[in-house]
C-alpha positions as CSV (number, residue, x, y, z in Angstrom):
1,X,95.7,17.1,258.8
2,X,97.4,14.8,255.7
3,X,96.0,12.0,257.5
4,X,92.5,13.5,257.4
5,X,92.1,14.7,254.2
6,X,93.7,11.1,252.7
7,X,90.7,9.6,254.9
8,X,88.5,11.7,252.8
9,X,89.9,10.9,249.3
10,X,89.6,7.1,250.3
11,X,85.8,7.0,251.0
12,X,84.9,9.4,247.8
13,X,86.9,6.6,245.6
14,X,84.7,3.9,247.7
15,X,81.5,5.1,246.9
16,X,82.2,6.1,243.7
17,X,83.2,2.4,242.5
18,X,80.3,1.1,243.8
19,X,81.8,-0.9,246.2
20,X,79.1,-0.3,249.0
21,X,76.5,-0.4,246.7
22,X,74.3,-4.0,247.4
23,X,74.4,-6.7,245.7
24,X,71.7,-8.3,243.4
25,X,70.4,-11.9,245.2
26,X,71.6,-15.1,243.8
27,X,69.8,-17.7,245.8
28,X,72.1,-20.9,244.2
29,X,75.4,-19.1,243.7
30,X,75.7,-20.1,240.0
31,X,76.2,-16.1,239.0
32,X,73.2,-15.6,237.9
33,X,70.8,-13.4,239.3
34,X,67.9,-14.4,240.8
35,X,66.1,-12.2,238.4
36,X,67.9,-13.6,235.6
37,X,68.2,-17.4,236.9
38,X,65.3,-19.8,234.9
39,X,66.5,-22.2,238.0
40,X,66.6,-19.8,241.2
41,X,66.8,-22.6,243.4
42,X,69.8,-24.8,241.5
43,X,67.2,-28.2,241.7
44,X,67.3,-28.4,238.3
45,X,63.7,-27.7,237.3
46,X,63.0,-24.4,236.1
47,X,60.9,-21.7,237.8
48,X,58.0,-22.2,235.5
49,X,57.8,-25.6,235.4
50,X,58.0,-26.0,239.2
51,X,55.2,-23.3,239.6
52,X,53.1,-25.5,237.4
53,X,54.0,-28.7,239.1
54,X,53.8,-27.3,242.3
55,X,56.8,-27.2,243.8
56,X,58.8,-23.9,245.6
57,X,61.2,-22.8,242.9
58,X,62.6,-20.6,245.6
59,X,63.7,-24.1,247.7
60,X,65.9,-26.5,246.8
61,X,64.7,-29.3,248.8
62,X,61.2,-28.8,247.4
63,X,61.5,-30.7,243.5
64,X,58.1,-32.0,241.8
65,X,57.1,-35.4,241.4
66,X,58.4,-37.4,238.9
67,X,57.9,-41.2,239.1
68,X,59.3,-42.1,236.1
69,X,62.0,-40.1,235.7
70,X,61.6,-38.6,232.6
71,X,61.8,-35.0,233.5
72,X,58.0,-34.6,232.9
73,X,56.1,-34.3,236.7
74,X,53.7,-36.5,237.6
75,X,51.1,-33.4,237.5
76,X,51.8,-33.2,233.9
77,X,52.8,-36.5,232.9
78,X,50.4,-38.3,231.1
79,X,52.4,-41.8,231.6
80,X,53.5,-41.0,235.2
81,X,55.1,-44.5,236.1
82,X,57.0,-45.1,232.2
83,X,55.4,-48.1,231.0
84,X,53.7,-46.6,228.1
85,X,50.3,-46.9,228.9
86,X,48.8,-43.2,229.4
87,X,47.3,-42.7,233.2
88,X,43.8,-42.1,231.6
89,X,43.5,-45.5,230.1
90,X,45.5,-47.3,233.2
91,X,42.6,-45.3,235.7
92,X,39.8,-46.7,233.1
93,X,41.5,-50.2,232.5
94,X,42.1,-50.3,236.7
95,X,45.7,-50.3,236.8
96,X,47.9,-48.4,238.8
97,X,49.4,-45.6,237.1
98,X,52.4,-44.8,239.4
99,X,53.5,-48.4,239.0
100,X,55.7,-49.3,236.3
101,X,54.7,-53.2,237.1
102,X,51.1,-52.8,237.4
103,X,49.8,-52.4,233.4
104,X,46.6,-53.4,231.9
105,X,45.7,-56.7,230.4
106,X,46.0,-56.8,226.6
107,X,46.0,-59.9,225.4
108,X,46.3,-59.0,221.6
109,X,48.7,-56.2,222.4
110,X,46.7,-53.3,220.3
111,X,46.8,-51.0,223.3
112,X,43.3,-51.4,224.3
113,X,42.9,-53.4,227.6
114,X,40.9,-56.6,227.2
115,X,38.5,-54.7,229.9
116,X,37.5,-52.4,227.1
117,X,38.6,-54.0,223.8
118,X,35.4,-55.1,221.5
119,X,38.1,-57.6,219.9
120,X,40.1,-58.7,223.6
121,X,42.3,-61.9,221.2
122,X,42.6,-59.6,218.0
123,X,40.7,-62.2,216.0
124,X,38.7,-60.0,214.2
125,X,35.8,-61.1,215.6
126,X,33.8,-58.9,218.5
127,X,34.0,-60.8,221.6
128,X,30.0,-60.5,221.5
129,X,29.5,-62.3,218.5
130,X,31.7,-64.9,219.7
131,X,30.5,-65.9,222.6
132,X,27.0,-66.3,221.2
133,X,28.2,-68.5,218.7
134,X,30.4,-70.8,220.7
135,X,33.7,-69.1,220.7
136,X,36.4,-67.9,223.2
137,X,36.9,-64.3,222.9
138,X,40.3,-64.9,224.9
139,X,41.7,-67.0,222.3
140,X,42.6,-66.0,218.9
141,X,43.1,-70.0,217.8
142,X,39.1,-70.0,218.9
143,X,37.8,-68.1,215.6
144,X,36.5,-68.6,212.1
145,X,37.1,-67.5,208.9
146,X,34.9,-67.0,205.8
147,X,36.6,-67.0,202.8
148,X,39.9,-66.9,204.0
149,X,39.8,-63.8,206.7
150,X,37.9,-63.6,209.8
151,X,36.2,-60.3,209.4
152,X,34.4,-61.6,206.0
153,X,32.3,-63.8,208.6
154,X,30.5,-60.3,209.8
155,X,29.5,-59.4,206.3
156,X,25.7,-60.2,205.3
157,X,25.2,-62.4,201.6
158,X,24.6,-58.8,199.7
159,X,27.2,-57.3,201.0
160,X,29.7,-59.4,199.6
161,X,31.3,-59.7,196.0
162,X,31.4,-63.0,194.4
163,X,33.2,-63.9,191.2
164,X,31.3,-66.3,189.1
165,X,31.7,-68.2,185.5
166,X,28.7,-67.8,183.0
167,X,27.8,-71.4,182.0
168,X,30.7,-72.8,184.4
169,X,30.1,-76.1,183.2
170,X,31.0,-74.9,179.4
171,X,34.6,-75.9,179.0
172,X,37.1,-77.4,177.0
173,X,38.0,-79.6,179.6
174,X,35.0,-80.8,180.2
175,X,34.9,-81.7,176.4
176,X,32.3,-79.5,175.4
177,X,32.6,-78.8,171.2
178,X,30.4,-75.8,170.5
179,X,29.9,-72.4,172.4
180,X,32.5,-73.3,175.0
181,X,32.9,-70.7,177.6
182,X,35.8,-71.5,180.1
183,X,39.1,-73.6,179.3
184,X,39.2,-75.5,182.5
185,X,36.2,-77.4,184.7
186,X,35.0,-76.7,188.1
187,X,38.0,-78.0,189.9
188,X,40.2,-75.9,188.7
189,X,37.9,-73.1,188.8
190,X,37.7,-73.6,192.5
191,X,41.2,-73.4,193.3
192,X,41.2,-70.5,191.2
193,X,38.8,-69.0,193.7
194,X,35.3,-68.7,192.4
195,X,32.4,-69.1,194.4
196,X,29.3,-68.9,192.4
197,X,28.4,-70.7,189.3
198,X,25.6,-70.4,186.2
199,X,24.5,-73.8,184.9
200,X,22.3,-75.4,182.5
201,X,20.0,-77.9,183.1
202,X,18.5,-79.6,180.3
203,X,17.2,-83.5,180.2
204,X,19.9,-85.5,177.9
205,X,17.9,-85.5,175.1
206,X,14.7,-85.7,174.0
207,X,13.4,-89.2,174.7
208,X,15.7,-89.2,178.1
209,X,13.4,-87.1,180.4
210,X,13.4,-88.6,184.0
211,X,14.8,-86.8,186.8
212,X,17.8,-88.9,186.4
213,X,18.5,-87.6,182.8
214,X,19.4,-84.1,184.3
215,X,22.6,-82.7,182.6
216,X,24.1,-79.6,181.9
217,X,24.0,-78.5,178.8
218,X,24.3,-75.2,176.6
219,X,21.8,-74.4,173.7
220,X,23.6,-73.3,170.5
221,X,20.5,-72.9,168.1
222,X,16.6,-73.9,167.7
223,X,17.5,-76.7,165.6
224,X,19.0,-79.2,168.1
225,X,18.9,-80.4,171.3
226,X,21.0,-78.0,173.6
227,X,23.1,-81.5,174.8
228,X,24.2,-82.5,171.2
229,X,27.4,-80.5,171.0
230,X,28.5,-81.8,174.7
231,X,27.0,-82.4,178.4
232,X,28.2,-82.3,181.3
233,X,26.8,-85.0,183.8
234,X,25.2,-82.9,186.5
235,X,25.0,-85.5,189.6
236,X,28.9,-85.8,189.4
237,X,29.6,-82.2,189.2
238,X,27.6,-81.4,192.3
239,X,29.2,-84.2,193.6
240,X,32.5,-82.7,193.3
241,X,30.8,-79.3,194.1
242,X,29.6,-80.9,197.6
243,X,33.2,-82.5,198.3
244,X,34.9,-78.8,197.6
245,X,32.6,-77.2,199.9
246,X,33.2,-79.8,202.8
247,X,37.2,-79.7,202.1
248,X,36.8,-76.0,202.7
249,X,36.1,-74.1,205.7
250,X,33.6,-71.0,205.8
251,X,32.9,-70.1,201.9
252,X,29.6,-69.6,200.5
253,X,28.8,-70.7,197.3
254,X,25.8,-69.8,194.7
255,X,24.2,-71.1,191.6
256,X,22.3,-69.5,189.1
257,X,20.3,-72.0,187.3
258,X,19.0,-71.4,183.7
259,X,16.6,-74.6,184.1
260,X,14.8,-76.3,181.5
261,X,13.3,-79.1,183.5
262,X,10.6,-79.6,186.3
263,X,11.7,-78.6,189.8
264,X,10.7,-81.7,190.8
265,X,14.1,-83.4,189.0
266,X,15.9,-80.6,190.5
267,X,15.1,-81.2,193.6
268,X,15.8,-85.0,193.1
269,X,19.3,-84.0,191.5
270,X,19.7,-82.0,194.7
271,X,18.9,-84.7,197.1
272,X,21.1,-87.4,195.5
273,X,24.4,-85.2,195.7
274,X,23.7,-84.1,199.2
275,X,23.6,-80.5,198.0
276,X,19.5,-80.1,199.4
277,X,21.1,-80.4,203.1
278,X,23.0,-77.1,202.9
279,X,21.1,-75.3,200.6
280,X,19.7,-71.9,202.6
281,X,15.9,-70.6,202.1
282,X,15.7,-66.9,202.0
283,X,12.3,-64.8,202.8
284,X,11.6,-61.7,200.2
285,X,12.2,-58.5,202.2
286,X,14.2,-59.8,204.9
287,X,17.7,-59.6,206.0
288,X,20.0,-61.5,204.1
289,X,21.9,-63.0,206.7
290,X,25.8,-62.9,207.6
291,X,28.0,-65.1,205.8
292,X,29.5,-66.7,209.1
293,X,25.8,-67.3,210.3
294,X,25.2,-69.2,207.1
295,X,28.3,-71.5,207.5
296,X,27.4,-71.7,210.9
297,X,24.0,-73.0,210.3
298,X,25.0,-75.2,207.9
299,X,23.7,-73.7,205.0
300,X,26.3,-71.9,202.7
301,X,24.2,-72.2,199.6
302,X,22.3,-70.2,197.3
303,X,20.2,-71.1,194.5
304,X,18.8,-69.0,192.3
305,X,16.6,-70.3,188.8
306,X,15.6,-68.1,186.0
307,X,12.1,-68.9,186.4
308,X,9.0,-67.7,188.5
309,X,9.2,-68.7,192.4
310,X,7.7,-71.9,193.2
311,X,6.2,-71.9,196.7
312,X,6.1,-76.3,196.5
313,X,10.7,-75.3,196.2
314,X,11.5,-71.9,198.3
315,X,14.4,-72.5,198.1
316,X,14.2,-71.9,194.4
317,X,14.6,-68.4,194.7
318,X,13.5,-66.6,191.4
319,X,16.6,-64.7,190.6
320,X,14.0,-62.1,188.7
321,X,12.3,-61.4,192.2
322,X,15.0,-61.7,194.9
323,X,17.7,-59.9,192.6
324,X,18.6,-58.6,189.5
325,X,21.2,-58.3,186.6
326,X,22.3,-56.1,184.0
327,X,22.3,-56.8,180.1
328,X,24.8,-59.3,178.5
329,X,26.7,-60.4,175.4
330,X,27.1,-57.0,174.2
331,X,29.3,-56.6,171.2
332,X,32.1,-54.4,172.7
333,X,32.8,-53.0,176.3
334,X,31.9,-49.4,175.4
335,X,28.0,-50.7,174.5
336,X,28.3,-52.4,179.0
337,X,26.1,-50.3,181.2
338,X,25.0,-50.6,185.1
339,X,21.5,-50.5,185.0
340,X,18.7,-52.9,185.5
341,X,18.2,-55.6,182.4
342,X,16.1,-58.3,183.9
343,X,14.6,-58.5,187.8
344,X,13.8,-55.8,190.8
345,X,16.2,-53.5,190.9
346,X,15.2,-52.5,194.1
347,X,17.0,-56.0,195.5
348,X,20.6,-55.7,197.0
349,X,21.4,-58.6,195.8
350,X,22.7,-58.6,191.8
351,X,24.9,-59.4,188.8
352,X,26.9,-57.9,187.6
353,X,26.9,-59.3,183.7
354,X,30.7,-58.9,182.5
355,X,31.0,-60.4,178.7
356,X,30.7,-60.2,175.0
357,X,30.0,-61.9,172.2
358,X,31.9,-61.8,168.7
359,X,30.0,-61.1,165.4
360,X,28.7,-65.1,165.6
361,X,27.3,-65.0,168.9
362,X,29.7,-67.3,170.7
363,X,32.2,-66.5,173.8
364,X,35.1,-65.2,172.7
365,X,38.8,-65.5,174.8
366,X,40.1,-62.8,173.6
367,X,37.1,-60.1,173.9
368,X,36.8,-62.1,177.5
369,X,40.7,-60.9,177.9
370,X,40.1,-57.1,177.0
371,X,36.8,-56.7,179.7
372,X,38.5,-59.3,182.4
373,X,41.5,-57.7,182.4
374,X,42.5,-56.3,186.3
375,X,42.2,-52.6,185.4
376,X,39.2,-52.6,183.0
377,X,37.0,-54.9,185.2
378,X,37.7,-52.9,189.0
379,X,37.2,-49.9,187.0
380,X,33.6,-50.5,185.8
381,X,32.8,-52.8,188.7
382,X,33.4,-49.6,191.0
383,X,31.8,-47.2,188.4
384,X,28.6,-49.7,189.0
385,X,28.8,-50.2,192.7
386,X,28.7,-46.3,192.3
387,X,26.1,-45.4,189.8
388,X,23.8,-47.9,191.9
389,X,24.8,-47.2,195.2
390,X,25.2,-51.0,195.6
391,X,28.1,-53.7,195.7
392,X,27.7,-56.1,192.7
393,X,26.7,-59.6,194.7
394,X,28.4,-61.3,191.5
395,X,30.9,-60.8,188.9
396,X,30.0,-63.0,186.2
397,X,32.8,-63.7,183.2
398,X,33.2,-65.5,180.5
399,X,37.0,-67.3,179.7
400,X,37.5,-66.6,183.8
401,X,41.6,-67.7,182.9
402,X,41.6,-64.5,180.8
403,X,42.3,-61.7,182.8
404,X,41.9,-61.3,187.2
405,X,38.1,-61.8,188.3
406,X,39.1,-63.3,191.2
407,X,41.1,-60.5,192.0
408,X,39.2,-57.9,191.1
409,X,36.5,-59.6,193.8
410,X,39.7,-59.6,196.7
411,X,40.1,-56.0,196.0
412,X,36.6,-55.0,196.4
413,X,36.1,-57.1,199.1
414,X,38.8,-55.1,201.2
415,X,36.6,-51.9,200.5
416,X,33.4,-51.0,202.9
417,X,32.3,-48.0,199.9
418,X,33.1,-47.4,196.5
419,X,34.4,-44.3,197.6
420,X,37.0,-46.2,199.9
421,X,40.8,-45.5,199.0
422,X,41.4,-48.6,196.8
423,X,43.8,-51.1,198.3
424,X,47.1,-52.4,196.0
425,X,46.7,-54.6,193.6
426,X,46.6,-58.3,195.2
């Protein structure tokens, strides 16, 4: 009878410690419950991911695919082999994107396959334009550049921003004594970087008048002749002009000519330097042309005279008719404004007039240094390009040593708009 009823004592404690109760599943044996467990099958992916990779989280021997190893499955992967090329592009670029040794072909290493890069050696230059011009779009050491960068060669003549010298000729070191506008001649100008040029031309005086008396001069008064306080012998400095431009490699040079002689003497001055070979003929409402078509073509420069278009010299182009410029030799920079002083101000191309005068009418060095100065000038140049929806073609100074035109022109040049972030100071 003990024995019995001790029977009974021992099954009442058993069920009521639970001990027959079952227990919950744990399908790894980590101590987790199943219900609880992230990884129910211990294959170390979690029960999520596997669903969405498409794998059995409830079977160990069933993991997702993941060629490269990174933890990421192939199904969500979007660089399922590793080799840093996204599976999209290697599909478009017709690589195999589960094979870490199979990549695209980039030869300038920007990320875009040569199969759908515009720009396949990084040149700059579209692999179009290149091979209609003669190029190698597979190699970067096949390329040009206009002045100085690649890209530059894809921009049209009025879309461009050249820095220019009023009366360029007009120096010190060209020994001229009155109304001198520049300390140094056109050497030194060119290495300083400008590209366009206003001259002079007058006959030497009043008895020389054949077309092999042209010289550049400036007038400083009614009284006498405009070469009697210093000329400047115009065949040699076009001379040296046409030996700078073949020493150089895709620049574009203009002149503005305040002319004071027939065209006929210019065109002889033009023929004996060499300078008529290359000069380029523009039609009136026509594309202006890309710079690196120009130097292509052999025909890099641009005249321009102050004087009505001759149809016996086209490529005369009246500077009143194909462009347009704004006022000049105001008294201080508050009295400089945008708009239109002489020529159709409908033309892209212009000038942009940049200096004063002092109280006697002559250039000035140290006015030219408060409206050259790198601020100041990129300041109103971008006001302009703004208030006439237009680049400025030319920036035209006087005393070009004073201040940073030619940097003023690098800086704009790296900008598409006016409203462009502007880049640092070269």
């Amino acid at each position: 009878m003990r024995g019995k009823i001790g029977s009974l004592v021992l099954c009442a404690l058993i069920v009521t410690s639970g001990c027959l109760e079952k227990s919950p599943p744990d399908m790894d044996g980590d101590g987790i419950h199943d219900s609880e467990d992230a990884d129910m099958d211990g294959d170390g992916w979690e029960n999520s991911v596997e669903l969405s990779c498409t794998s059995d989280p409830n079977d160990g021997d069933d993991i997702p695919t993941d060629t490269d190893g990174d933890s990421v499955c192939d199904i969500l992967d979007e660089d399922d082999d590793g080799d840093s090329w996204t599976d999209a592009a290697e599909q478009e670029c017709g690589s195999d994107s589960v094979d870490v040794d199979s990549t695209p072909e980039d030869l300038d290493g920007d990320w875009t396959c040569d199969e759908l890069d515009e720009d396949a050696d990084g040149d700059g230059l579209p692999n179009e334009w290149e091979i209609e011009r003669g190029f190698d779009p597979m190699d970067s050491e096949s390329f040009m550049a206009c002045h100085g960068i690649s890209v530059f060669c894809l921009r049209t003549y009025d879309d461009f921003t050249f820095p220019e010298t009023h009366n360029a000729y007009s120096t010190i070191e060209d020994q001229v004594l009155v109304g001198v506008n520049h300390y140094t001649g056109l050497q030194r100008q060119w290495d300083g970087g400008i590209r366009a040029f206003m001259v002079d031309s007058h006959h030497r005086n009043y008895d020389n008048t054949s077309a092999e008396d042209v010289r550049f001069c400036h007038s400083t008064g009614q009284f006498f002749h405009p070469c009697n306080f210093g000329e400047v012998d115009s065949f040699q400095w076009l001379n040296l002009l046409n030996s700078l431009m073949n020493n150089s490699s895709g620049d574009v040079v203009t002149l503005l000519i305040e002319n004071y002689v027939p065209p006929s003497h210019l065109q002889f001055l033009f023929n004996e330097t060499g300078m008529a070979d290359r000069v380029y003929t523009h039609t009136l409402g026509e594309q202006w042309p890309s710079l690196g078509d120009m130097v292509l073509g052999g025909k890099d420069l641009v005249v321009f005279w102050e004087q009505s278009q001759n149809d016996e010299y086209p490529w005369l182009h009246d500077f009143g008719m194909f462009g347009w410029t704004t006022n000049y030799a105001e008294g201080s920079k508050e009295e400089m404004s945008c708009t239109v002083h002489r020529g159709d101000g409908s033309q892209p191309v212009w000038h942009l007039n940049n200096w004063l005068s002092s109280i006697y009418g002559l250039p000035d060095p140290v006015l030219a240094n408060e409206v050259n100065e790198y601020e100041t000038l990129l300041n109103r140049t971008l006001e302009c390009w703004e208030e006439m929806d237009n680049r400025p073609t030319f920036v035209a100074v006087d005393y070009w040593e004073e201040g940073e035109v030619t940097n003023v022109t690098i800086t704009l040049n790296k900008m598409s708009h006016w409203s462009d972030e502007v880049p640092a100071h070269p």
